[in-house]
MIPA-202481 format. One record per atom (N, C-alpha, C): x, y, z; atom name. Coordinates in pm, 1 decimal. Example, Ala and Ser with C-alpha at 12.3 -4.5 7.8 and 13.67 -1.06 7.14 Angstrom:
<r east="1319.0" north="-569.0" up="780.0" name="N"/>
<r east="1230.0" north="-450.0" up="780.0" name="CA"/>
<r east="1320.0" north="-330.0" up="780.0" name="C"/>
<r east="1285.0" north="-225.0" up="708.0" name="N"/>
<r east="1367.0" north="-106.0" up="714.0" name="CA"/>
<r east="1290.0" north="3.0" up="787.0" name="C"/>
//
This chain:
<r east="81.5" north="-119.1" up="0.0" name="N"/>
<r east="0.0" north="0.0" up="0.0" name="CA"/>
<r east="86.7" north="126.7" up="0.0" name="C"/>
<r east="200.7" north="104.1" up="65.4" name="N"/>
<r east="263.5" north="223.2" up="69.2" name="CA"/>
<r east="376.7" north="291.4" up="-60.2" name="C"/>
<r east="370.9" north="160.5" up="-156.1" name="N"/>
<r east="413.5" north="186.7" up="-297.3" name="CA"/>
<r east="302.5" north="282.8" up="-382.1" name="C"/>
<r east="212.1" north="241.3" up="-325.2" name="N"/>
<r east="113.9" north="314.1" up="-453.2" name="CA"/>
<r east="98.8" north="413.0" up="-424.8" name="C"/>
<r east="83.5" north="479.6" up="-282.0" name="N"/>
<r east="130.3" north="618.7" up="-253.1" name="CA"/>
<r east="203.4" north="646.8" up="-279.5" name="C"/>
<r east="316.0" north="606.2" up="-301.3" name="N"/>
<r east="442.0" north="720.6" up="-326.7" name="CA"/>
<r east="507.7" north="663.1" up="-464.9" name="C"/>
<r east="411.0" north="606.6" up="-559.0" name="N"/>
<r east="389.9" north="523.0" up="-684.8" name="CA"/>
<r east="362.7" north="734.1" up="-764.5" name="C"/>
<r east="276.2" north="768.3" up="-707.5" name="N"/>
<r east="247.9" north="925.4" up="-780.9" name="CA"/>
<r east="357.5" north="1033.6" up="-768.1" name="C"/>
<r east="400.2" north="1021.8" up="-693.8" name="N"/>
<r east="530.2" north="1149.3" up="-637.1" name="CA"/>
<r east="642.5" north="1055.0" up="-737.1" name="C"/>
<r east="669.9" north="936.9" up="-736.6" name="N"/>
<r east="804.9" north="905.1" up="-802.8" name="CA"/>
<r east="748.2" north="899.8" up="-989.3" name="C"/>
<r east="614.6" north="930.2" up="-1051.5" name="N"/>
<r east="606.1" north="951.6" up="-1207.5" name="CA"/>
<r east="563.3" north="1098.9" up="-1197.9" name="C"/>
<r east="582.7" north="1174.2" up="-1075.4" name="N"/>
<r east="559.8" north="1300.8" up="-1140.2" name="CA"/>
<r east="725.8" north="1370.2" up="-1121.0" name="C"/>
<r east="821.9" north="1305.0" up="-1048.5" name="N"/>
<r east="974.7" north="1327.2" up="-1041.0" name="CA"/>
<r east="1039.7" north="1270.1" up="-1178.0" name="C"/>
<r east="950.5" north="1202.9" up="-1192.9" name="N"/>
<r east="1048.1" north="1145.7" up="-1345.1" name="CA"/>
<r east="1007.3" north="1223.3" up="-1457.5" name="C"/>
<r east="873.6" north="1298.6" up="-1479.0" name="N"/>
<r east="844.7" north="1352.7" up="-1566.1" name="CA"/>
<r east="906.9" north="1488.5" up="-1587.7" name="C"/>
<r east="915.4" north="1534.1" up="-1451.6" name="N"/>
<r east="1043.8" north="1638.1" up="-1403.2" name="CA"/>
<r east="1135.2" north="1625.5" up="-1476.0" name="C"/>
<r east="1256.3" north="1527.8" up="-1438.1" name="N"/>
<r east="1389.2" north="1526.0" up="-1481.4" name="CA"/>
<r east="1382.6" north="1511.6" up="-1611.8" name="C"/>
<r east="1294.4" north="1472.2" up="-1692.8" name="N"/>
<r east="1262.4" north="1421.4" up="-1818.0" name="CA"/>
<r east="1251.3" north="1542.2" up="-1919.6" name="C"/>
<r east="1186.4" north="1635.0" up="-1813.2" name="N"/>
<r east="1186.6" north="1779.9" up="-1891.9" name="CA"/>
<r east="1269.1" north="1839.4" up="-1912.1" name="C"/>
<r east="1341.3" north="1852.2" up="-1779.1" name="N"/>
<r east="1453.3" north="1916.2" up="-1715.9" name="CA"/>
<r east="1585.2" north="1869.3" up="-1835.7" name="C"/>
<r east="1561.5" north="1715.9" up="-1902.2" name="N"/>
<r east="1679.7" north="1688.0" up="-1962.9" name="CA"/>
<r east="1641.2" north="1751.0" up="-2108.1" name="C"/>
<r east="1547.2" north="1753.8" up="-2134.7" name="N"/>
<r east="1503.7" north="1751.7" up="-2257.0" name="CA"/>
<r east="1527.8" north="1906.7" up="-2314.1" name="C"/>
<r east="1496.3" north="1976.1" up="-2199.1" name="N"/>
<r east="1489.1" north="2159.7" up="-2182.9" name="CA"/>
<r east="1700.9" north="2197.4" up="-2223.0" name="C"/>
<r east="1755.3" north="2136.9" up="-2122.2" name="N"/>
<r east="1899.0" north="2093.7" up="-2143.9" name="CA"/>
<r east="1966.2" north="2068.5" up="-2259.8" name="C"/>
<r east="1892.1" north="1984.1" up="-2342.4" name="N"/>
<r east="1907.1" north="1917.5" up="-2472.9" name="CA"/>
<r east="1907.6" north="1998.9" up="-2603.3" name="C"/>
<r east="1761.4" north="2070.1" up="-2562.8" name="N"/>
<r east="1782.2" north="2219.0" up="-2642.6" name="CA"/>
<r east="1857.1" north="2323.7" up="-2625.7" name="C"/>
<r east="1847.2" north="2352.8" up="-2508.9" name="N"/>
<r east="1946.6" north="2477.5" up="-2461.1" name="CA"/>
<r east="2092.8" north="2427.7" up="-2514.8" name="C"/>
<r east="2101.6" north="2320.3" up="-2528.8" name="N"/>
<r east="2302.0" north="2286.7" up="-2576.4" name="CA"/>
<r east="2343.2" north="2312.8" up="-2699.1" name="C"/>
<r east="2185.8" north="2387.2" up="-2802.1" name="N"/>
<r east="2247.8" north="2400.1" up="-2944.5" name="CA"/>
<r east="2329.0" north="2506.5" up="-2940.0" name="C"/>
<r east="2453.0" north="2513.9" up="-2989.4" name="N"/>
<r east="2513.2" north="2615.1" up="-2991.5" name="CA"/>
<r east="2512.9" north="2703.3" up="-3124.4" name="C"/>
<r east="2633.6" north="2791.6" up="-3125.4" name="N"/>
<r east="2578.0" north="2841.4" up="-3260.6" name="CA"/>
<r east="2685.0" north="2776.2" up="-3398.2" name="C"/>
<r east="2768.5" north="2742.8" up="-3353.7" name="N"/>
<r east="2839.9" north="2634.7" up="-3414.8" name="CA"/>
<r east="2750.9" north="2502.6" up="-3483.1" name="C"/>
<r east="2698.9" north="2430.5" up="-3407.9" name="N"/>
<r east="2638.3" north="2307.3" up="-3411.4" name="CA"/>
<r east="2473.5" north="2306.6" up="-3466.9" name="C"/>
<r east="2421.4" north="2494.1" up="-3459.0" name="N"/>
<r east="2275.4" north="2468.4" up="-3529.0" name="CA"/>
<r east="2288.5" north="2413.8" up="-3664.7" name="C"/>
<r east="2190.8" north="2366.6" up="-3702.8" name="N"/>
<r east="2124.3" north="2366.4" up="-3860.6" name="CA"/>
<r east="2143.9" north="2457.2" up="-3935.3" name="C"/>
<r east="2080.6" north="2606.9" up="-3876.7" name="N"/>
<r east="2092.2" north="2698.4" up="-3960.3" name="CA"/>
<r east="2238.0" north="2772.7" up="-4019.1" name="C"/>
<r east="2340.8" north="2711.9" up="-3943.1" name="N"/>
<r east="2480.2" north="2751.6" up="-3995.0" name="CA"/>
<r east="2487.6" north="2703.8" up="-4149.9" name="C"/>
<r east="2522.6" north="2831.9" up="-4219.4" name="N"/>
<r east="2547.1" north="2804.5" up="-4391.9" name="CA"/>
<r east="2669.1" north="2762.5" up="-4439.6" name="C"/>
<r east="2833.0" north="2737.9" up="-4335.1" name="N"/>
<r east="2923.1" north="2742.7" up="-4394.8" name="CA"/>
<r east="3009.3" north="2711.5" up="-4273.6" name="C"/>
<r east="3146.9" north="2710.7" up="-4321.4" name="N"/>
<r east="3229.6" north="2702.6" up="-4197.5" name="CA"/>
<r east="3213.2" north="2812.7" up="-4111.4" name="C"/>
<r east="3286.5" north="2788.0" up="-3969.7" name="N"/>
<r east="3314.0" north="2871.8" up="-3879.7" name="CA"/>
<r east="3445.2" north="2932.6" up="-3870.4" name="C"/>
<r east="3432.5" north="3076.1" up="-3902.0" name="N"/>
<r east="3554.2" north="3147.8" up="-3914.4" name="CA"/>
<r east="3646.6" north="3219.1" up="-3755.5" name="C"/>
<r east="3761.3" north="3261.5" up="-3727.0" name="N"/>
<r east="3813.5" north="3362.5" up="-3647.9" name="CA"/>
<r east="3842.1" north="3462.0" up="-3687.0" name="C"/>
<r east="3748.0" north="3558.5" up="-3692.2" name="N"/>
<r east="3792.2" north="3683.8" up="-3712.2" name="CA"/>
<r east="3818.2" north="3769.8" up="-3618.3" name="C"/>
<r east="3901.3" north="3924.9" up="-3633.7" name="N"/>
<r east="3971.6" north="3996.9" up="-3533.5" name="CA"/>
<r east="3842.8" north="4122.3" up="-3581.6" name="C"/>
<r east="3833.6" north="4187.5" up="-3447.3" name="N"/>
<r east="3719.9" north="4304.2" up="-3467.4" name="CA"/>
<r east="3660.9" north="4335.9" up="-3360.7" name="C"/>
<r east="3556.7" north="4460.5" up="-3366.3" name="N"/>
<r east="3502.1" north="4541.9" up="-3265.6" name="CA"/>
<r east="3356.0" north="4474.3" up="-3230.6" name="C"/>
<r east="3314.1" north="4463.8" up="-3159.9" name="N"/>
<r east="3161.2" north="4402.3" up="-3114.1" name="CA"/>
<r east="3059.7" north="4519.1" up="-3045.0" name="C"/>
<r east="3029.6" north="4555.8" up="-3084.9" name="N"/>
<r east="2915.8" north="4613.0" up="-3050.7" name="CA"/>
<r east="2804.5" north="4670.3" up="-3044.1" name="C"/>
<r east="2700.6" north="4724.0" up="-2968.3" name="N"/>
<r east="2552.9" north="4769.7" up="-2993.0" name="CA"/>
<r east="2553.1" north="4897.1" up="-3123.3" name="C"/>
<r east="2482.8" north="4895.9" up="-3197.6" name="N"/>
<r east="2489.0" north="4992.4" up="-3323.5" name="CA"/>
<r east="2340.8" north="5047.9" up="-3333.1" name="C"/>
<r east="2328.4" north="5181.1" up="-3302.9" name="N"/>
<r east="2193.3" north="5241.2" up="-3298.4" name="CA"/>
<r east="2061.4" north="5170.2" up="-3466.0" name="C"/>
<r east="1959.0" north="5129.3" up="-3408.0" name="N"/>
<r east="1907.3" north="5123.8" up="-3481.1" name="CA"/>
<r east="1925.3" north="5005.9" up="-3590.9" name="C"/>
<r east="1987.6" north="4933.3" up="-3519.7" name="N"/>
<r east="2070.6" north="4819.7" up="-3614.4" name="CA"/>
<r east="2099.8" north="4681.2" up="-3538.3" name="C"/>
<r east="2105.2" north="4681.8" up="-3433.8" name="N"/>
<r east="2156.7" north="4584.7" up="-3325.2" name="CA"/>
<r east="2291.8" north="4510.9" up="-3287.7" name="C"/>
<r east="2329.5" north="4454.8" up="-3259.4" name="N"/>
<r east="2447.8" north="4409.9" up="-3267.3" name="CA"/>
<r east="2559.8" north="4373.5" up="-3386.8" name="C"/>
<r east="2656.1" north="4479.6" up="-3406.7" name="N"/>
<r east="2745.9" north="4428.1" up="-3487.1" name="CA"/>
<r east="2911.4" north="4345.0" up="-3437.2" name="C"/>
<r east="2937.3" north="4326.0" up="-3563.9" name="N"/>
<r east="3068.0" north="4322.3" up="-3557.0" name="CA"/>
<r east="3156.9" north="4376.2" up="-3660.7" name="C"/>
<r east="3242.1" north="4479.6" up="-3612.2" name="N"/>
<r east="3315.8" north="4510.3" up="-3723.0" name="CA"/>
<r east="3441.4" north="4471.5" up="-3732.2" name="C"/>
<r east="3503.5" north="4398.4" up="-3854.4" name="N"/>
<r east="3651.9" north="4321.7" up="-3861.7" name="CA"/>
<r east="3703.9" north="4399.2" up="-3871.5" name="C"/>
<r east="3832.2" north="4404.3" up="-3863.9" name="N"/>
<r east="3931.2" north="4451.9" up="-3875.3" name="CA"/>
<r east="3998.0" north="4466.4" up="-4049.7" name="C"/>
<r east="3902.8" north="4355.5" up="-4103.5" name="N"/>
<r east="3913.7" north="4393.2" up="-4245.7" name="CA"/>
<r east="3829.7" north="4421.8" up="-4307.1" name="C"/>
<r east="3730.8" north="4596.7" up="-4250.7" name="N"/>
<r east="3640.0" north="4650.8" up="-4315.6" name="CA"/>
<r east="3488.0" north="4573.3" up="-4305.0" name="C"/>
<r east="3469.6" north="4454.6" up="-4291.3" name="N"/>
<r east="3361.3" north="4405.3" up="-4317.7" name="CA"/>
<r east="3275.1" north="4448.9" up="-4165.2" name="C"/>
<r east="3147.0" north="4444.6" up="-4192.6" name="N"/>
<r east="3048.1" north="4439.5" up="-4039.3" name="CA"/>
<r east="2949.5" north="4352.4" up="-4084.7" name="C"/>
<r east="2941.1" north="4287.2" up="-3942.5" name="N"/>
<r east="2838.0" north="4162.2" up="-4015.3" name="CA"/>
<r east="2784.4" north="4202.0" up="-3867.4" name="C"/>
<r east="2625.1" north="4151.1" up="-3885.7" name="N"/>
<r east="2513.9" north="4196.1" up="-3765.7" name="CA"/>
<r east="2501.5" north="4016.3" up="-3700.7" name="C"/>
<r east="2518.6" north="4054.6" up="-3570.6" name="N"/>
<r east="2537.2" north="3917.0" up="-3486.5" name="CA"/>
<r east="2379.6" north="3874.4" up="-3470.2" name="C"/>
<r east="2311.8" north="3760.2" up="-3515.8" name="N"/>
<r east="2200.8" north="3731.1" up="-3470.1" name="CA"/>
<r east="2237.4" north="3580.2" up="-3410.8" name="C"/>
<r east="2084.4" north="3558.4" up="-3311.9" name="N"/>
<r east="2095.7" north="3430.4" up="-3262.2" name="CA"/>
<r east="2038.4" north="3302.7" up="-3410.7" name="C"/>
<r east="2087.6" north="3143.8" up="-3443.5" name="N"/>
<r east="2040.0" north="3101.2" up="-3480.2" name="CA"/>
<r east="1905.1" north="3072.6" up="-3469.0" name="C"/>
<r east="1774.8" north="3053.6" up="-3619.8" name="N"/>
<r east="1644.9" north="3025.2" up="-3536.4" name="CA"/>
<r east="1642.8" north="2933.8" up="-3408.9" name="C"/>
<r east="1732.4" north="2849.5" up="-3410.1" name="N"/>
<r east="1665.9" north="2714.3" up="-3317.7" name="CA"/>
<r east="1735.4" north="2742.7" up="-3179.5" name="C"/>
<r east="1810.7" north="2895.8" up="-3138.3" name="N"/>
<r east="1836.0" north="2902.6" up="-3015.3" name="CA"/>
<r east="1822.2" north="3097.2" up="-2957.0" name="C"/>
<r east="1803.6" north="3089.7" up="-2860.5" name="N"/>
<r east="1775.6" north="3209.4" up="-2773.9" name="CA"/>
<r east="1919.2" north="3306.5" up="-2747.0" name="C"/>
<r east="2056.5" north="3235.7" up="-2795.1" name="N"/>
<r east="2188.2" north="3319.3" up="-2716.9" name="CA"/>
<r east="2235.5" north="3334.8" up="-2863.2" name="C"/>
<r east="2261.0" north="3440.7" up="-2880.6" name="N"/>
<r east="2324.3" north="3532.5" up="-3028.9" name="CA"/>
<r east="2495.9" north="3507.1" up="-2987.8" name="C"/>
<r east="2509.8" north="3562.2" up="-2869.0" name="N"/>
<r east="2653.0" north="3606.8" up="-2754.0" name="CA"/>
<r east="2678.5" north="3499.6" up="-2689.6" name="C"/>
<r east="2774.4" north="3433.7" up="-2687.4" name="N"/>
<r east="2806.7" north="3365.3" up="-2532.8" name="CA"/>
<r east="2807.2" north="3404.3" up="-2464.1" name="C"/>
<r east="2774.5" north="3351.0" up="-2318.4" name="N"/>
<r east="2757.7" north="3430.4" up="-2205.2" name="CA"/>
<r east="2889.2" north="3447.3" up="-2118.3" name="C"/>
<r east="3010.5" north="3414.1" up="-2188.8" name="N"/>
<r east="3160.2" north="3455.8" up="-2124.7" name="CA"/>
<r east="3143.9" north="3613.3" up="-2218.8" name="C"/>
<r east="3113.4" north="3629.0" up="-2349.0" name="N"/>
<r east="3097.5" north="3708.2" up="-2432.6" name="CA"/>
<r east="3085.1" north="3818.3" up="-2380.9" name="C"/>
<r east="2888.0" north="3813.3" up="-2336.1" name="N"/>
<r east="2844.3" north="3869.4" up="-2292.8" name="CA"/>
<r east="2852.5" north="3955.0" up="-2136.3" name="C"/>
<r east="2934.7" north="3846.9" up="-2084.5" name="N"/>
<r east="2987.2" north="3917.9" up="-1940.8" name="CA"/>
<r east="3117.2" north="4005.7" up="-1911.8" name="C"/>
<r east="3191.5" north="3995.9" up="-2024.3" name="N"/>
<r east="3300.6" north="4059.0" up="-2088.4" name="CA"/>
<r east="3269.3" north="4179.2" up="-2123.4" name="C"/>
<r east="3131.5" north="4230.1" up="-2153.9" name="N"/>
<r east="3091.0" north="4355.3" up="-2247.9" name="CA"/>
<r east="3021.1" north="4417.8" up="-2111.5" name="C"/>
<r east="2926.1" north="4362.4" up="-2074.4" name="N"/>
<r east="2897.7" north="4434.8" up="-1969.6" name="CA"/>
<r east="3015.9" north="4481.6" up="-1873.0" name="C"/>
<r east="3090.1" north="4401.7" up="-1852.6" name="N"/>
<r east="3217.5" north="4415.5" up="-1735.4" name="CA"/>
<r east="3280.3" north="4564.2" up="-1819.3" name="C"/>
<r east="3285.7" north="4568.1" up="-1929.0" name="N"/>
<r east="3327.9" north="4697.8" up="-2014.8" name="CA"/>
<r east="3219.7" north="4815.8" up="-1999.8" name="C"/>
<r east="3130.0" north="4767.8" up="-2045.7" name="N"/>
<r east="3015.7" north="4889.7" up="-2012.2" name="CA"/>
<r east="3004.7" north="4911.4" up="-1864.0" name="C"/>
<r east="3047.6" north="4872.6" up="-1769.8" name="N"/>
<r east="3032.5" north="4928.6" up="-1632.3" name="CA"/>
<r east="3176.4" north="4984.5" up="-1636.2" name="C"/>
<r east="3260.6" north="4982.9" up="-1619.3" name="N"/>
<r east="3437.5" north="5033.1" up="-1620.7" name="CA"/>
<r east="3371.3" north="5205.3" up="-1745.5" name="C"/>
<r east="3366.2" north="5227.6" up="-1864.3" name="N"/>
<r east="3349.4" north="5289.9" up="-1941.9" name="CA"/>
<r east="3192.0" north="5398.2" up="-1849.5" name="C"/>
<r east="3091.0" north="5319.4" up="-1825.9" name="N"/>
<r east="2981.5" north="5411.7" up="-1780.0" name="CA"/>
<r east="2907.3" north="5421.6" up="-1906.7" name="C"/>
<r east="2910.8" north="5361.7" up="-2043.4" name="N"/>
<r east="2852.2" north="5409.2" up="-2152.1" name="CA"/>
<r east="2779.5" north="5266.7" up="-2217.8" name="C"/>
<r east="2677.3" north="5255.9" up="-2275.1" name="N"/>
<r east="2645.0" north="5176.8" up="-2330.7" name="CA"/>
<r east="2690.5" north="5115.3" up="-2433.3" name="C"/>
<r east="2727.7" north="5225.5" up="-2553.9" name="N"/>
<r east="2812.1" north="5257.0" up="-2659.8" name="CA"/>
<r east="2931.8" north="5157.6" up="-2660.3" name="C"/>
<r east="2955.6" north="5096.9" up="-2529.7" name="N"/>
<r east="3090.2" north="5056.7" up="-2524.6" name="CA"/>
<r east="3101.5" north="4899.4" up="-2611.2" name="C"/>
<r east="3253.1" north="4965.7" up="-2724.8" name="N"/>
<r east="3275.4" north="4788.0" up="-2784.8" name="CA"/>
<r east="3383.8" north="4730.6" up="-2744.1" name="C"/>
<r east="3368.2" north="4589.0" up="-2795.8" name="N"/>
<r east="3475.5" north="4538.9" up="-2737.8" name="CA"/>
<r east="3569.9" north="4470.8" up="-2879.1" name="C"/>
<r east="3674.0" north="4529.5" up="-2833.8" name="N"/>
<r east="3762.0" north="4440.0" up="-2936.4" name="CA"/>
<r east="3753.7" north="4257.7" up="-2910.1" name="C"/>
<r east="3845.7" north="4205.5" up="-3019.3" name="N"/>
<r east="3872.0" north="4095.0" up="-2983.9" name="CA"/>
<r east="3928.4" north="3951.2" up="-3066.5" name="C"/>
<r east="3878.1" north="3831.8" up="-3099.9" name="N"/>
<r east="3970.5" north="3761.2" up="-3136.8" name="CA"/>
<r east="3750.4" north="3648.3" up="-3170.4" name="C"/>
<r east="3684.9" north="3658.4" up="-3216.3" name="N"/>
<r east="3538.8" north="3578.8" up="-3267.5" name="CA"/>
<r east="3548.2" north="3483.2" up="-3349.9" name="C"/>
<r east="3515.1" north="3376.6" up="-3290.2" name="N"/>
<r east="3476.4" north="3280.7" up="-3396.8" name="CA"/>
<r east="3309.9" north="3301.7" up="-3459.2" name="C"/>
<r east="3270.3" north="3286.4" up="-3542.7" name="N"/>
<r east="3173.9" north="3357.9" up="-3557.6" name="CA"/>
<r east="3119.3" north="3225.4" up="-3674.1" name="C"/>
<r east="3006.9" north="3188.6" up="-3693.4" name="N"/>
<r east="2944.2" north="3138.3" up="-3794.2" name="CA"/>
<r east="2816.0" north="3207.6" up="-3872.6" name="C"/>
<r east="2846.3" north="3138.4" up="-4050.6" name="N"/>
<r east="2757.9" north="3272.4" up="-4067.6" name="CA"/>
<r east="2605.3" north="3188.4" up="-4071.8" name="C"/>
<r east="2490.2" north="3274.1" up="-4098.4" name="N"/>
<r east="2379.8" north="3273.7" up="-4140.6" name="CA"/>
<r east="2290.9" north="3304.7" up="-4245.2" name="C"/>
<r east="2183.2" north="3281.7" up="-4254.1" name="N"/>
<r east="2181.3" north="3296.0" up="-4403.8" name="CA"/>
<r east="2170.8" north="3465.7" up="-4422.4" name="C"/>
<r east="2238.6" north="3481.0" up="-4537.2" name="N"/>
<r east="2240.1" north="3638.1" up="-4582.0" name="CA"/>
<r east="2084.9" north="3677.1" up="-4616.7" name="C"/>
<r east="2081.9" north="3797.5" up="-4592.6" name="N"/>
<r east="1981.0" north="3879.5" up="-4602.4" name="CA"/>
<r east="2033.7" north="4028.5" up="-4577.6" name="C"/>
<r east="1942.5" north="4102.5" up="-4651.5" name="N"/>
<r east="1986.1" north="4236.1" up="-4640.9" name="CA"/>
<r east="1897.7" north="4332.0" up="-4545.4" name="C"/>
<r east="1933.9" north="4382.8" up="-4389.1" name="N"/>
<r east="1858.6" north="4459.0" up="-4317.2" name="CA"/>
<r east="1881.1" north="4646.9" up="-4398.8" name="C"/>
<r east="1761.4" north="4708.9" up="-4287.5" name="N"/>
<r east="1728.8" north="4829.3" up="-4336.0" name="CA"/>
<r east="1837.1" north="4902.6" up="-4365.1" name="C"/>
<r east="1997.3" north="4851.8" up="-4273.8" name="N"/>
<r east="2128.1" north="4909.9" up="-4294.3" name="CA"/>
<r east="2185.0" north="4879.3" up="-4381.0" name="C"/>
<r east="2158.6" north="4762.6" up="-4470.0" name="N"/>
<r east="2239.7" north="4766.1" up="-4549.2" name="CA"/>
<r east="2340.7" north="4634.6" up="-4538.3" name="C"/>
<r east="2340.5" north="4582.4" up="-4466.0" name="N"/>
<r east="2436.8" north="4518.6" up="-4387.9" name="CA"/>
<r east="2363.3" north="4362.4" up="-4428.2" name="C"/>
<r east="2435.6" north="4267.6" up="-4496.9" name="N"/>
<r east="2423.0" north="4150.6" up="-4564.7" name="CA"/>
<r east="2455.5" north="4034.9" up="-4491.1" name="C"/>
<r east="2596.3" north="4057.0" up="-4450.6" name="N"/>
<r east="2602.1" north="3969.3" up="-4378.2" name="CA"/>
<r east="2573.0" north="3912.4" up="-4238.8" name="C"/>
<r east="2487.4" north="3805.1" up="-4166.7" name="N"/>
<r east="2455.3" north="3757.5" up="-4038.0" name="CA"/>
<r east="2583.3" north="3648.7" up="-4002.0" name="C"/>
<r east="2590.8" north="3677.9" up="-3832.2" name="N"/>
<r east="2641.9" north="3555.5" up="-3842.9" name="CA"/>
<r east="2614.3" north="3522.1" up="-3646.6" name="C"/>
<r east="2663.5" north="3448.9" up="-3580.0" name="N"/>
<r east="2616.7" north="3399.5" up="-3432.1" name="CA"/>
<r east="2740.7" north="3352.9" up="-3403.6" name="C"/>
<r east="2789.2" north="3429.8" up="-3326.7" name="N"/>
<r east="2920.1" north="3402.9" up="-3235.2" name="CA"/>
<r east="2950.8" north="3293.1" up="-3154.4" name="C"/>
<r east="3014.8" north="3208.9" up="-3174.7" name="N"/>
<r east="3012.1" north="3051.2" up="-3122.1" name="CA"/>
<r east="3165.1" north="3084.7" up="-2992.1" name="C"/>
<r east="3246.6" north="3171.6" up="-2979.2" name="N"/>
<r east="3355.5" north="3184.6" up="-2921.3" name="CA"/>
<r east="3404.3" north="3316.7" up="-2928.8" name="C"/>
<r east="3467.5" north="3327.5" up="-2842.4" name="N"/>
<r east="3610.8" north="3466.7" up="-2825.2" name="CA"/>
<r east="3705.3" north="3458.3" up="-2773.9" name="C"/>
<r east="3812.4" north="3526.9" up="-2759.3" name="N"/>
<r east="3940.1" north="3577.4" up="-2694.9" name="CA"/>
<r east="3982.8" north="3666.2" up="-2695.7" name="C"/>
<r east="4067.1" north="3716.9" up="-2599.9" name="N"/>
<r east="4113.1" north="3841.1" up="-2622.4" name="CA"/>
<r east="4056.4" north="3945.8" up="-2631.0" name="C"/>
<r east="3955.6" north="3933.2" up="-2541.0" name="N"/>
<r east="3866.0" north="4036.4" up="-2557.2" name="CA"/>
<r east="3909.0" north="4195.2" up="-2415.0" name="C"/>
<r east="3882.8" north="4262.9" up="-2474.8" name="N"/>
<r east="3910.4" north="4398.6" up="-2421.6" name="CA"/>
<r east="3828.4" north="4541.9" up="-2484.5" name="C"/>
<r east="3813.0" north="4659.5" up="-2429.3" name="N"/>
<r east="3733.8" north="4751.0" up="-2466.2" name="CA"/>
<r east="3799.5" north="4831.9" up="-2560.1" name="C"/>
<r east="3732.1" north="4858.7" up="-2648.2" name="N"/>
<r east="3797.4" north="4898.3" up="-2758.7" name="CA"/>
<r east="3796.0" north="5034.4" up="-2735.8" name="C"/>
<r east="3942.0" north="5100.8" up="-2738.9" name="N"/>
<r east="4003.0" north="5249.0" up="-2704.1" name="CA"/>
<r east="3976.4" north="5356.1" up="-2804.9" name="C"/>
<r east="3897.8" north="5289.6" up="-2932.0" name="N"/>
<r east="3848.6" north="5406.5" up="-3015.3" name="CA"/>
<r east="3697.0" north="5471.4" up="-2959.1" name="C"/>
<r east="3712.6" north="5611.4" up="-3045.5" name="N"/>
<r east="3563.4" north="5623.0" up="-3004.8" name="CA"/>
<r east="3462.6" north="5573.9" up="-3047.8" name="C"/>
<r east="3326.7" north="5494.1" up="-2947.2" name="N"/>
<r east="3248.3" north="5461.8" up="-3012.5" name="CA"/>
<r east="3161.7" north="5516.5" up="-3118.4" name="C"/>
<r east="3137.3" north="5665.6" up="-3163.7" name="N"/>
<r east="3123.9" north="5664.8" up="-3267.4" name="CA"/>
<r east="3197.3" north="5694.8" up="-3378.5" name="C"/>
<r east="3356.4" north="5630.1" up="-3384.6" name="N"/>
<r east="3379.1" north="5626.0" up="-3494.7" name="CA"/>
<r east="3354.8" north="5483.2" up="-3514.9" name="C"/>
<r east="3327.6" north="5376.6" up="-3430.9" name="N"/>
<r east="3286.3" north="5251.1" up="-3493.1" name="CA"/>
<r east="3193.3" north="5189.6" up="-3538.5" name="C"/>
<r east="3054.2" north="5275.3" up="-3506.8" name="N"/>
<r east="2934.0" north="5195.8" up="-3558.0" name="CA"/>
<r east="2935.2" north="5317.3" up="-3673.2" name="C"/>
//
């Protein structure tokens, strides 16, 4: 008798962890490993940051800016070492504006052309070397 009581608490714990793995399972696509990646994954050297009216770029170091989006099949555009790197800059700086140099692996997405102009997408799978970039932010966006 005392199985079948506690027969309900142990299939509603399993349906739990079941979620819990499954929720996990998704959350692990990276941006490397989605579907929607069109091509290899490159390292490029360049500036990262918020661009009025435009959203997140990146600008290389060899002229190009490509706008960072998340793949459809995941919620993180940025890694969150990425992302804690930029904020840690935007608090030191006091400015929003603030970019960060650095060292991106970056994969692209499919091209499309936004209201800027700007063709190329791509979702940042990695970094290094990251630091606040000593130009002014608006000479970079």
């Amino acid at each position: 008798m005392k199985l079948l009581a506690v027969l309900p608490l142990l299939l509603l714990v399993m349906a739990f962890a079941t979620q819990v793995l499954a929720t996990r399972a998704h959350a692990a696509t990276t941006c490397r490993n989605s579907p929607a990646v069109t091509d290899k994954c490159s390292v490029v050297s360049g500036s990262l940051g918020l661009t009025d009216g435009v959203g997140v770029t990146l600008n290389t170091d060899d002229g190009k800016r490509i706008l960072i989006k998340a793949p459809p099949d995941s919620n993180a555009d940025i890694p969150p070492t990425v992302m804690q790197n930029w904020l840690y800059w935007q608090s030191k700086t006091g400015r929003m504006d603030t970019r960060i140099k650095g060292r991106y692996q970056i994969c692209p997405l499919p091209t499309q052309v936004n209201k800027a102009g700007i063709a190329d997408f791509a979702c940042i799978n990695s970094a290094s070397h990251l630091t606040a970039d000593k130009s002014s932010p608006s000479a970079t966006n």
